[in-house]
N, C-alpha and C positions, 0 to 999 in steps of 0.2 A: 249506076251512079258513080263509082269508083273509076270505072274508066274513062267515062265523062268530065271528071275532074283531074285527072290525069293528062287526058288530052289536054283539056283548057290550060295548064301548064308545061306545054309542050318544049318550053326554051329554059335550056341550064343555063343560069349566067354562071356558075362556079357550080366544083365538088366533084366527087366526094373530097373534103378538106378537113383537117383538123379543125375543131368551133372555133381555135382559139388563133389559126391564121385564116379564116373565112373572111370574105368580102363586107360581111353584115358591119364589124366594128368599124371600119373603115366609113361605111354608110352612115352610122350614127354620128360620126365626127364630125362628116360634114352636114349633117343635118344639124348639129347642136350648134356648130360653128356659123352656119348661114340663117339658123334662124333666132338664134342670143334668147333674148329675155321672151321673145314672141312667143317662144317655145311651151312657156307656162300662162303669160299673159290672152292666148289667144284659146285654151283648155287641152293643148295640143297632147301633150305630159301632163297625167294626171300627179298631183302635190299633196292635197292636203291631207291625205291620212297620213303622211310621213311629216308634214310643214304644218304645224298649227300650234298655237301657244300652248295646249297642251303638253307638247310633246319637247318643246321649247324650254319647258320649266322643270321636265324630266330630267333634260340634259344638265340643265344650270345644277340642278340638284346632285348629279352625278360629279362634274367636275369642283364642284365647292366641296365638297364629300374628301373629294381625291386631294384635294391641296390643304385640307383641315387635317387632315393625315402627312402628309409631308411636312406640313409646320408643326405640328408633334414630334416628328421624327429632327426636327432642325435639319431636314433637306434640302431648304428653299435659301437663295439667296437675293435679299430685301433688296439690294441693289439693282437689280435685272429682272426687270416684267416676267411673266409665266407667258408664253405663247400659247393660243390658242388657234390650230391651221384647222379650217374646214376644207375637203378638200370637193371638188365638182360643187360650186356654192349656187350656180344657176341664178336665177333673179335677186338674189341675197335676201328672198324675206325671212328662211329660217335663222342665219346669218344674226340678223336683227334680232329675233324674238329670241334667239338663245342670251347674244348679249346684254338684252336692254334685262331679260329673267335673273343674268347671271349678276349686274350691276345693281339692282333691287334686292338682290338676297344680300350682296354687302353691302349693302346701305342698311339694312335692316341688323344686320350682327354686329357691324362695324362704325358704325358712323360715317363718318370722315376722315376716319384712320384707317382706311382697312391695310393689315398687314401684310400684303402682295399685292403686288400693280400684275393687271393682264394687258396684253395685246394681243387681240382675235383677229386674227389673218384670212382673209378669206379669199380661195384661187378658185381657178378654172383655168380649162386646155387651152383654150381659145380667149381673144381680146373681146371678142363681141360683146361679154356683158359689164366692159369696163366700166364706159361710156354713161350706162345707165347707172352703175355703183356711183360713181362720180358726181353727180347732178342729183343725186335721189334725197332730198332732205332730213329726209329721217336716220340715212346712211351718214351723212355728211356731217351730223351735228358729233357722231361717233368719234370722226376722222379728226374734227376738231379738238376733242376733248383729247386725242393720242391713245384710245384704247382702240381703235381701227383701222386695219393697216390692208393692200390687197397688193396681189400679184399672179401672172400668170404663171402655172406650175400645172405640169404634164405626169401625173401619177402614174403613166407606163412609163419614162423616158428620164426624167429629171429629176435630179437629187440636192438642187439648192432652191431657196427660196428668195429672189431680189425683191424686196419690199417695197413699192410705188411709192408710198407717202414718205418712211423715214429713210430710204437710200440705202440702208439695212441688206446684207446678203447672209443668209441663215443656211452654215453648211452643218453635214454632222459634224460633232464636235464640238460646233462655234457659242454652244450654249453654256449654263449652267447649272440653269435650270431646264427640268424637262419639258419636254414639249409636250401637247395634250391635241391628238389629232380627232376628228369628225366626220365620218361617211357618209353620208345619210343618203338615200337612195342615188348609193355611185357603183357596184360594185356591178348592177346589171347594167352597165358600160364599159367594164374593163373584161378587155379580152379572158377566156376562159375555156378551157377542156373541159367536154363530157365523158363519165363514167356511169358505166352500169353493174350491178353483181346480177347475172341470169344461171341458173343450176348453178351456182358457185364456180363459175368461170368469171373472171373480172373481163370486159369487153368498155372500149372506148367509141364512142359517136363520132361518125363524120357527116359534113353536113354539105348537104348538096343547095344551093339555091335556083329553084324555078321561078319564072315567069312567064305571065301568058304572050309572050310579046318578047320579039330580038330587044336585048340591052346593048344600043354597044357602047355605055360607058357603066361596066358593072358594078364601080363603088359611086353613082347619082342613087343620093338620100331617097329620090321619090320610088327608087323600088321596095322602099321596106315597105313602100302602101299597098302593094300589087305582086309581090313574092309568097311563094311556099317555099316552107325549110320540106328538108328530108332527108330522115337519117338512118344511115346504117351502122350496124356495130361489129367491128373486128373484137376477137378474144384475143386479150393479149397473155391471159394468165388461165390455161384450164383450171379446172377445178382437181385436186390433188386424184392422181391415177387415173386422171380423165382423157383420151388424145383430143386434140381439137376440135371442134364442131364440122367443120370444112364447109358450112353453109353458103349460099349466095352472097351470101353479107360479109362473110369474111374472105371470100372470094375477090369481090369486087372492092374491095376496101387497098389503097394505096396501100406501100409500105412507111413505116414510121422513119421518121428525117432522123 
């Protein structure tokens, strides 16, 4: 059966590669980029155990927490909103359920006075799901009130944030208050290295990509449908008084750039 499935995967489009220069992240970009909000609307990315008002209310409770502590300390400066960046915000329904959480807790402490203004910024890599932030009513009534702000922003690449609504470019620095950022299922998108510890030798994965079928455009999103990963592990660190393994795997393993 193993060689059977071996075979059926007889085409390397990449590797052995570092995970974190591989073909794969490349794929998923433009699969997120080509298919914007569809991506959740359609059950493509599973959401809601990460997106749901639960989880929504968890966070409100965290950053209300964190700036109830700053305004203790006389951190905060009353003049200049607190920013709040989500960053890979996808369809922006969490987006929503955090603000609309976080806006009901100080209405509830607060009144009508609460003592710090927010603006929750919400980005992504790509424009695709501007369009729909834009038109989304329940997004929109936010954008009016000035507590909703979005802009395209590249968390491998980019280091300012140009704000769509208030024309606003937010560099380090350019603040005064601190910034309060948001991940929520982003990080298994941003490129990354594997590690292993085996007999206490540290060894790092490279990842080969298969398919049953010539690719010849190796970063189209549809192979992450019809791909096997496969990984080998070079030692980079024996194990103290240990020589190397000199196995297949670290044989075959490129050298480190």
């Amino acid at each position: 059966a193993g060689a059977a499935a071996a075979e059926a995967f007889a085409h390397r489009v990449e590797g052995p590669r570092r995970l974190s220069q591989s073909v794969v992240w490349e794929q998923m970009r433009r699969f997120y980029a080509s298919q914007g909000v569809e991506a959740w609307a359609k059950g493509i990315v599973p959401f809601f155990i990460t997106c749901n008002a639960f989880i929504a209310r968890a966070y409100a409770k965290v950053v209300h927490a964190y700036l109830k502590d700053l305004l203790a300390q006389g951190a905060l400066d009353a003049a200049e909103p607190v920013h709040i960046v989500e960053l890979g915000v996808g369809s922006g329904k969490l987006a929503f359920l955090v603000l609309k959480a976080l806006l009901e807790r100080f209405e509830e402490f607060y009144g009508d006075e609460p003592p710090v203004r927010i603006k929750y910024v919400m980005t992504d890599f790509c424009d695709a799901p501007f369009r729909f932030w834009r038109g989304h009513r329940s997004l929109q009534r936010y954008i009016n009130m000035g507590v909703l702000d979005y802009c395209k922003f590249d968390a491998c690449a980019d280091s300012a944030l140009h704000l769509q609504v208030s024309g606003r470019t937010i560099r380090p620095g350019s603040l005064r208050n601190p910034v309060l950022v948001l991940a929520n299922y982003l990080f298994d998108s941003l490129p990354a290295d594997a590690y292993r510890v085996r007999d206490g030798a540290l060894q790092e994965g490279l990842l080969s990509v298969l398919s049953k079928q010539p690719e010849p455009d190796p970063s189209d999103p549809a192979i992450l449908s019809r791909f096997r990963p496969e990984f080998t592990w070079r030692t980079l660190r024996p194990a103290s008084g240990a020589p190397s393994s000199g196995t297949a795997a670290d044989e075959a393993a490129p050298p480190l750039d």
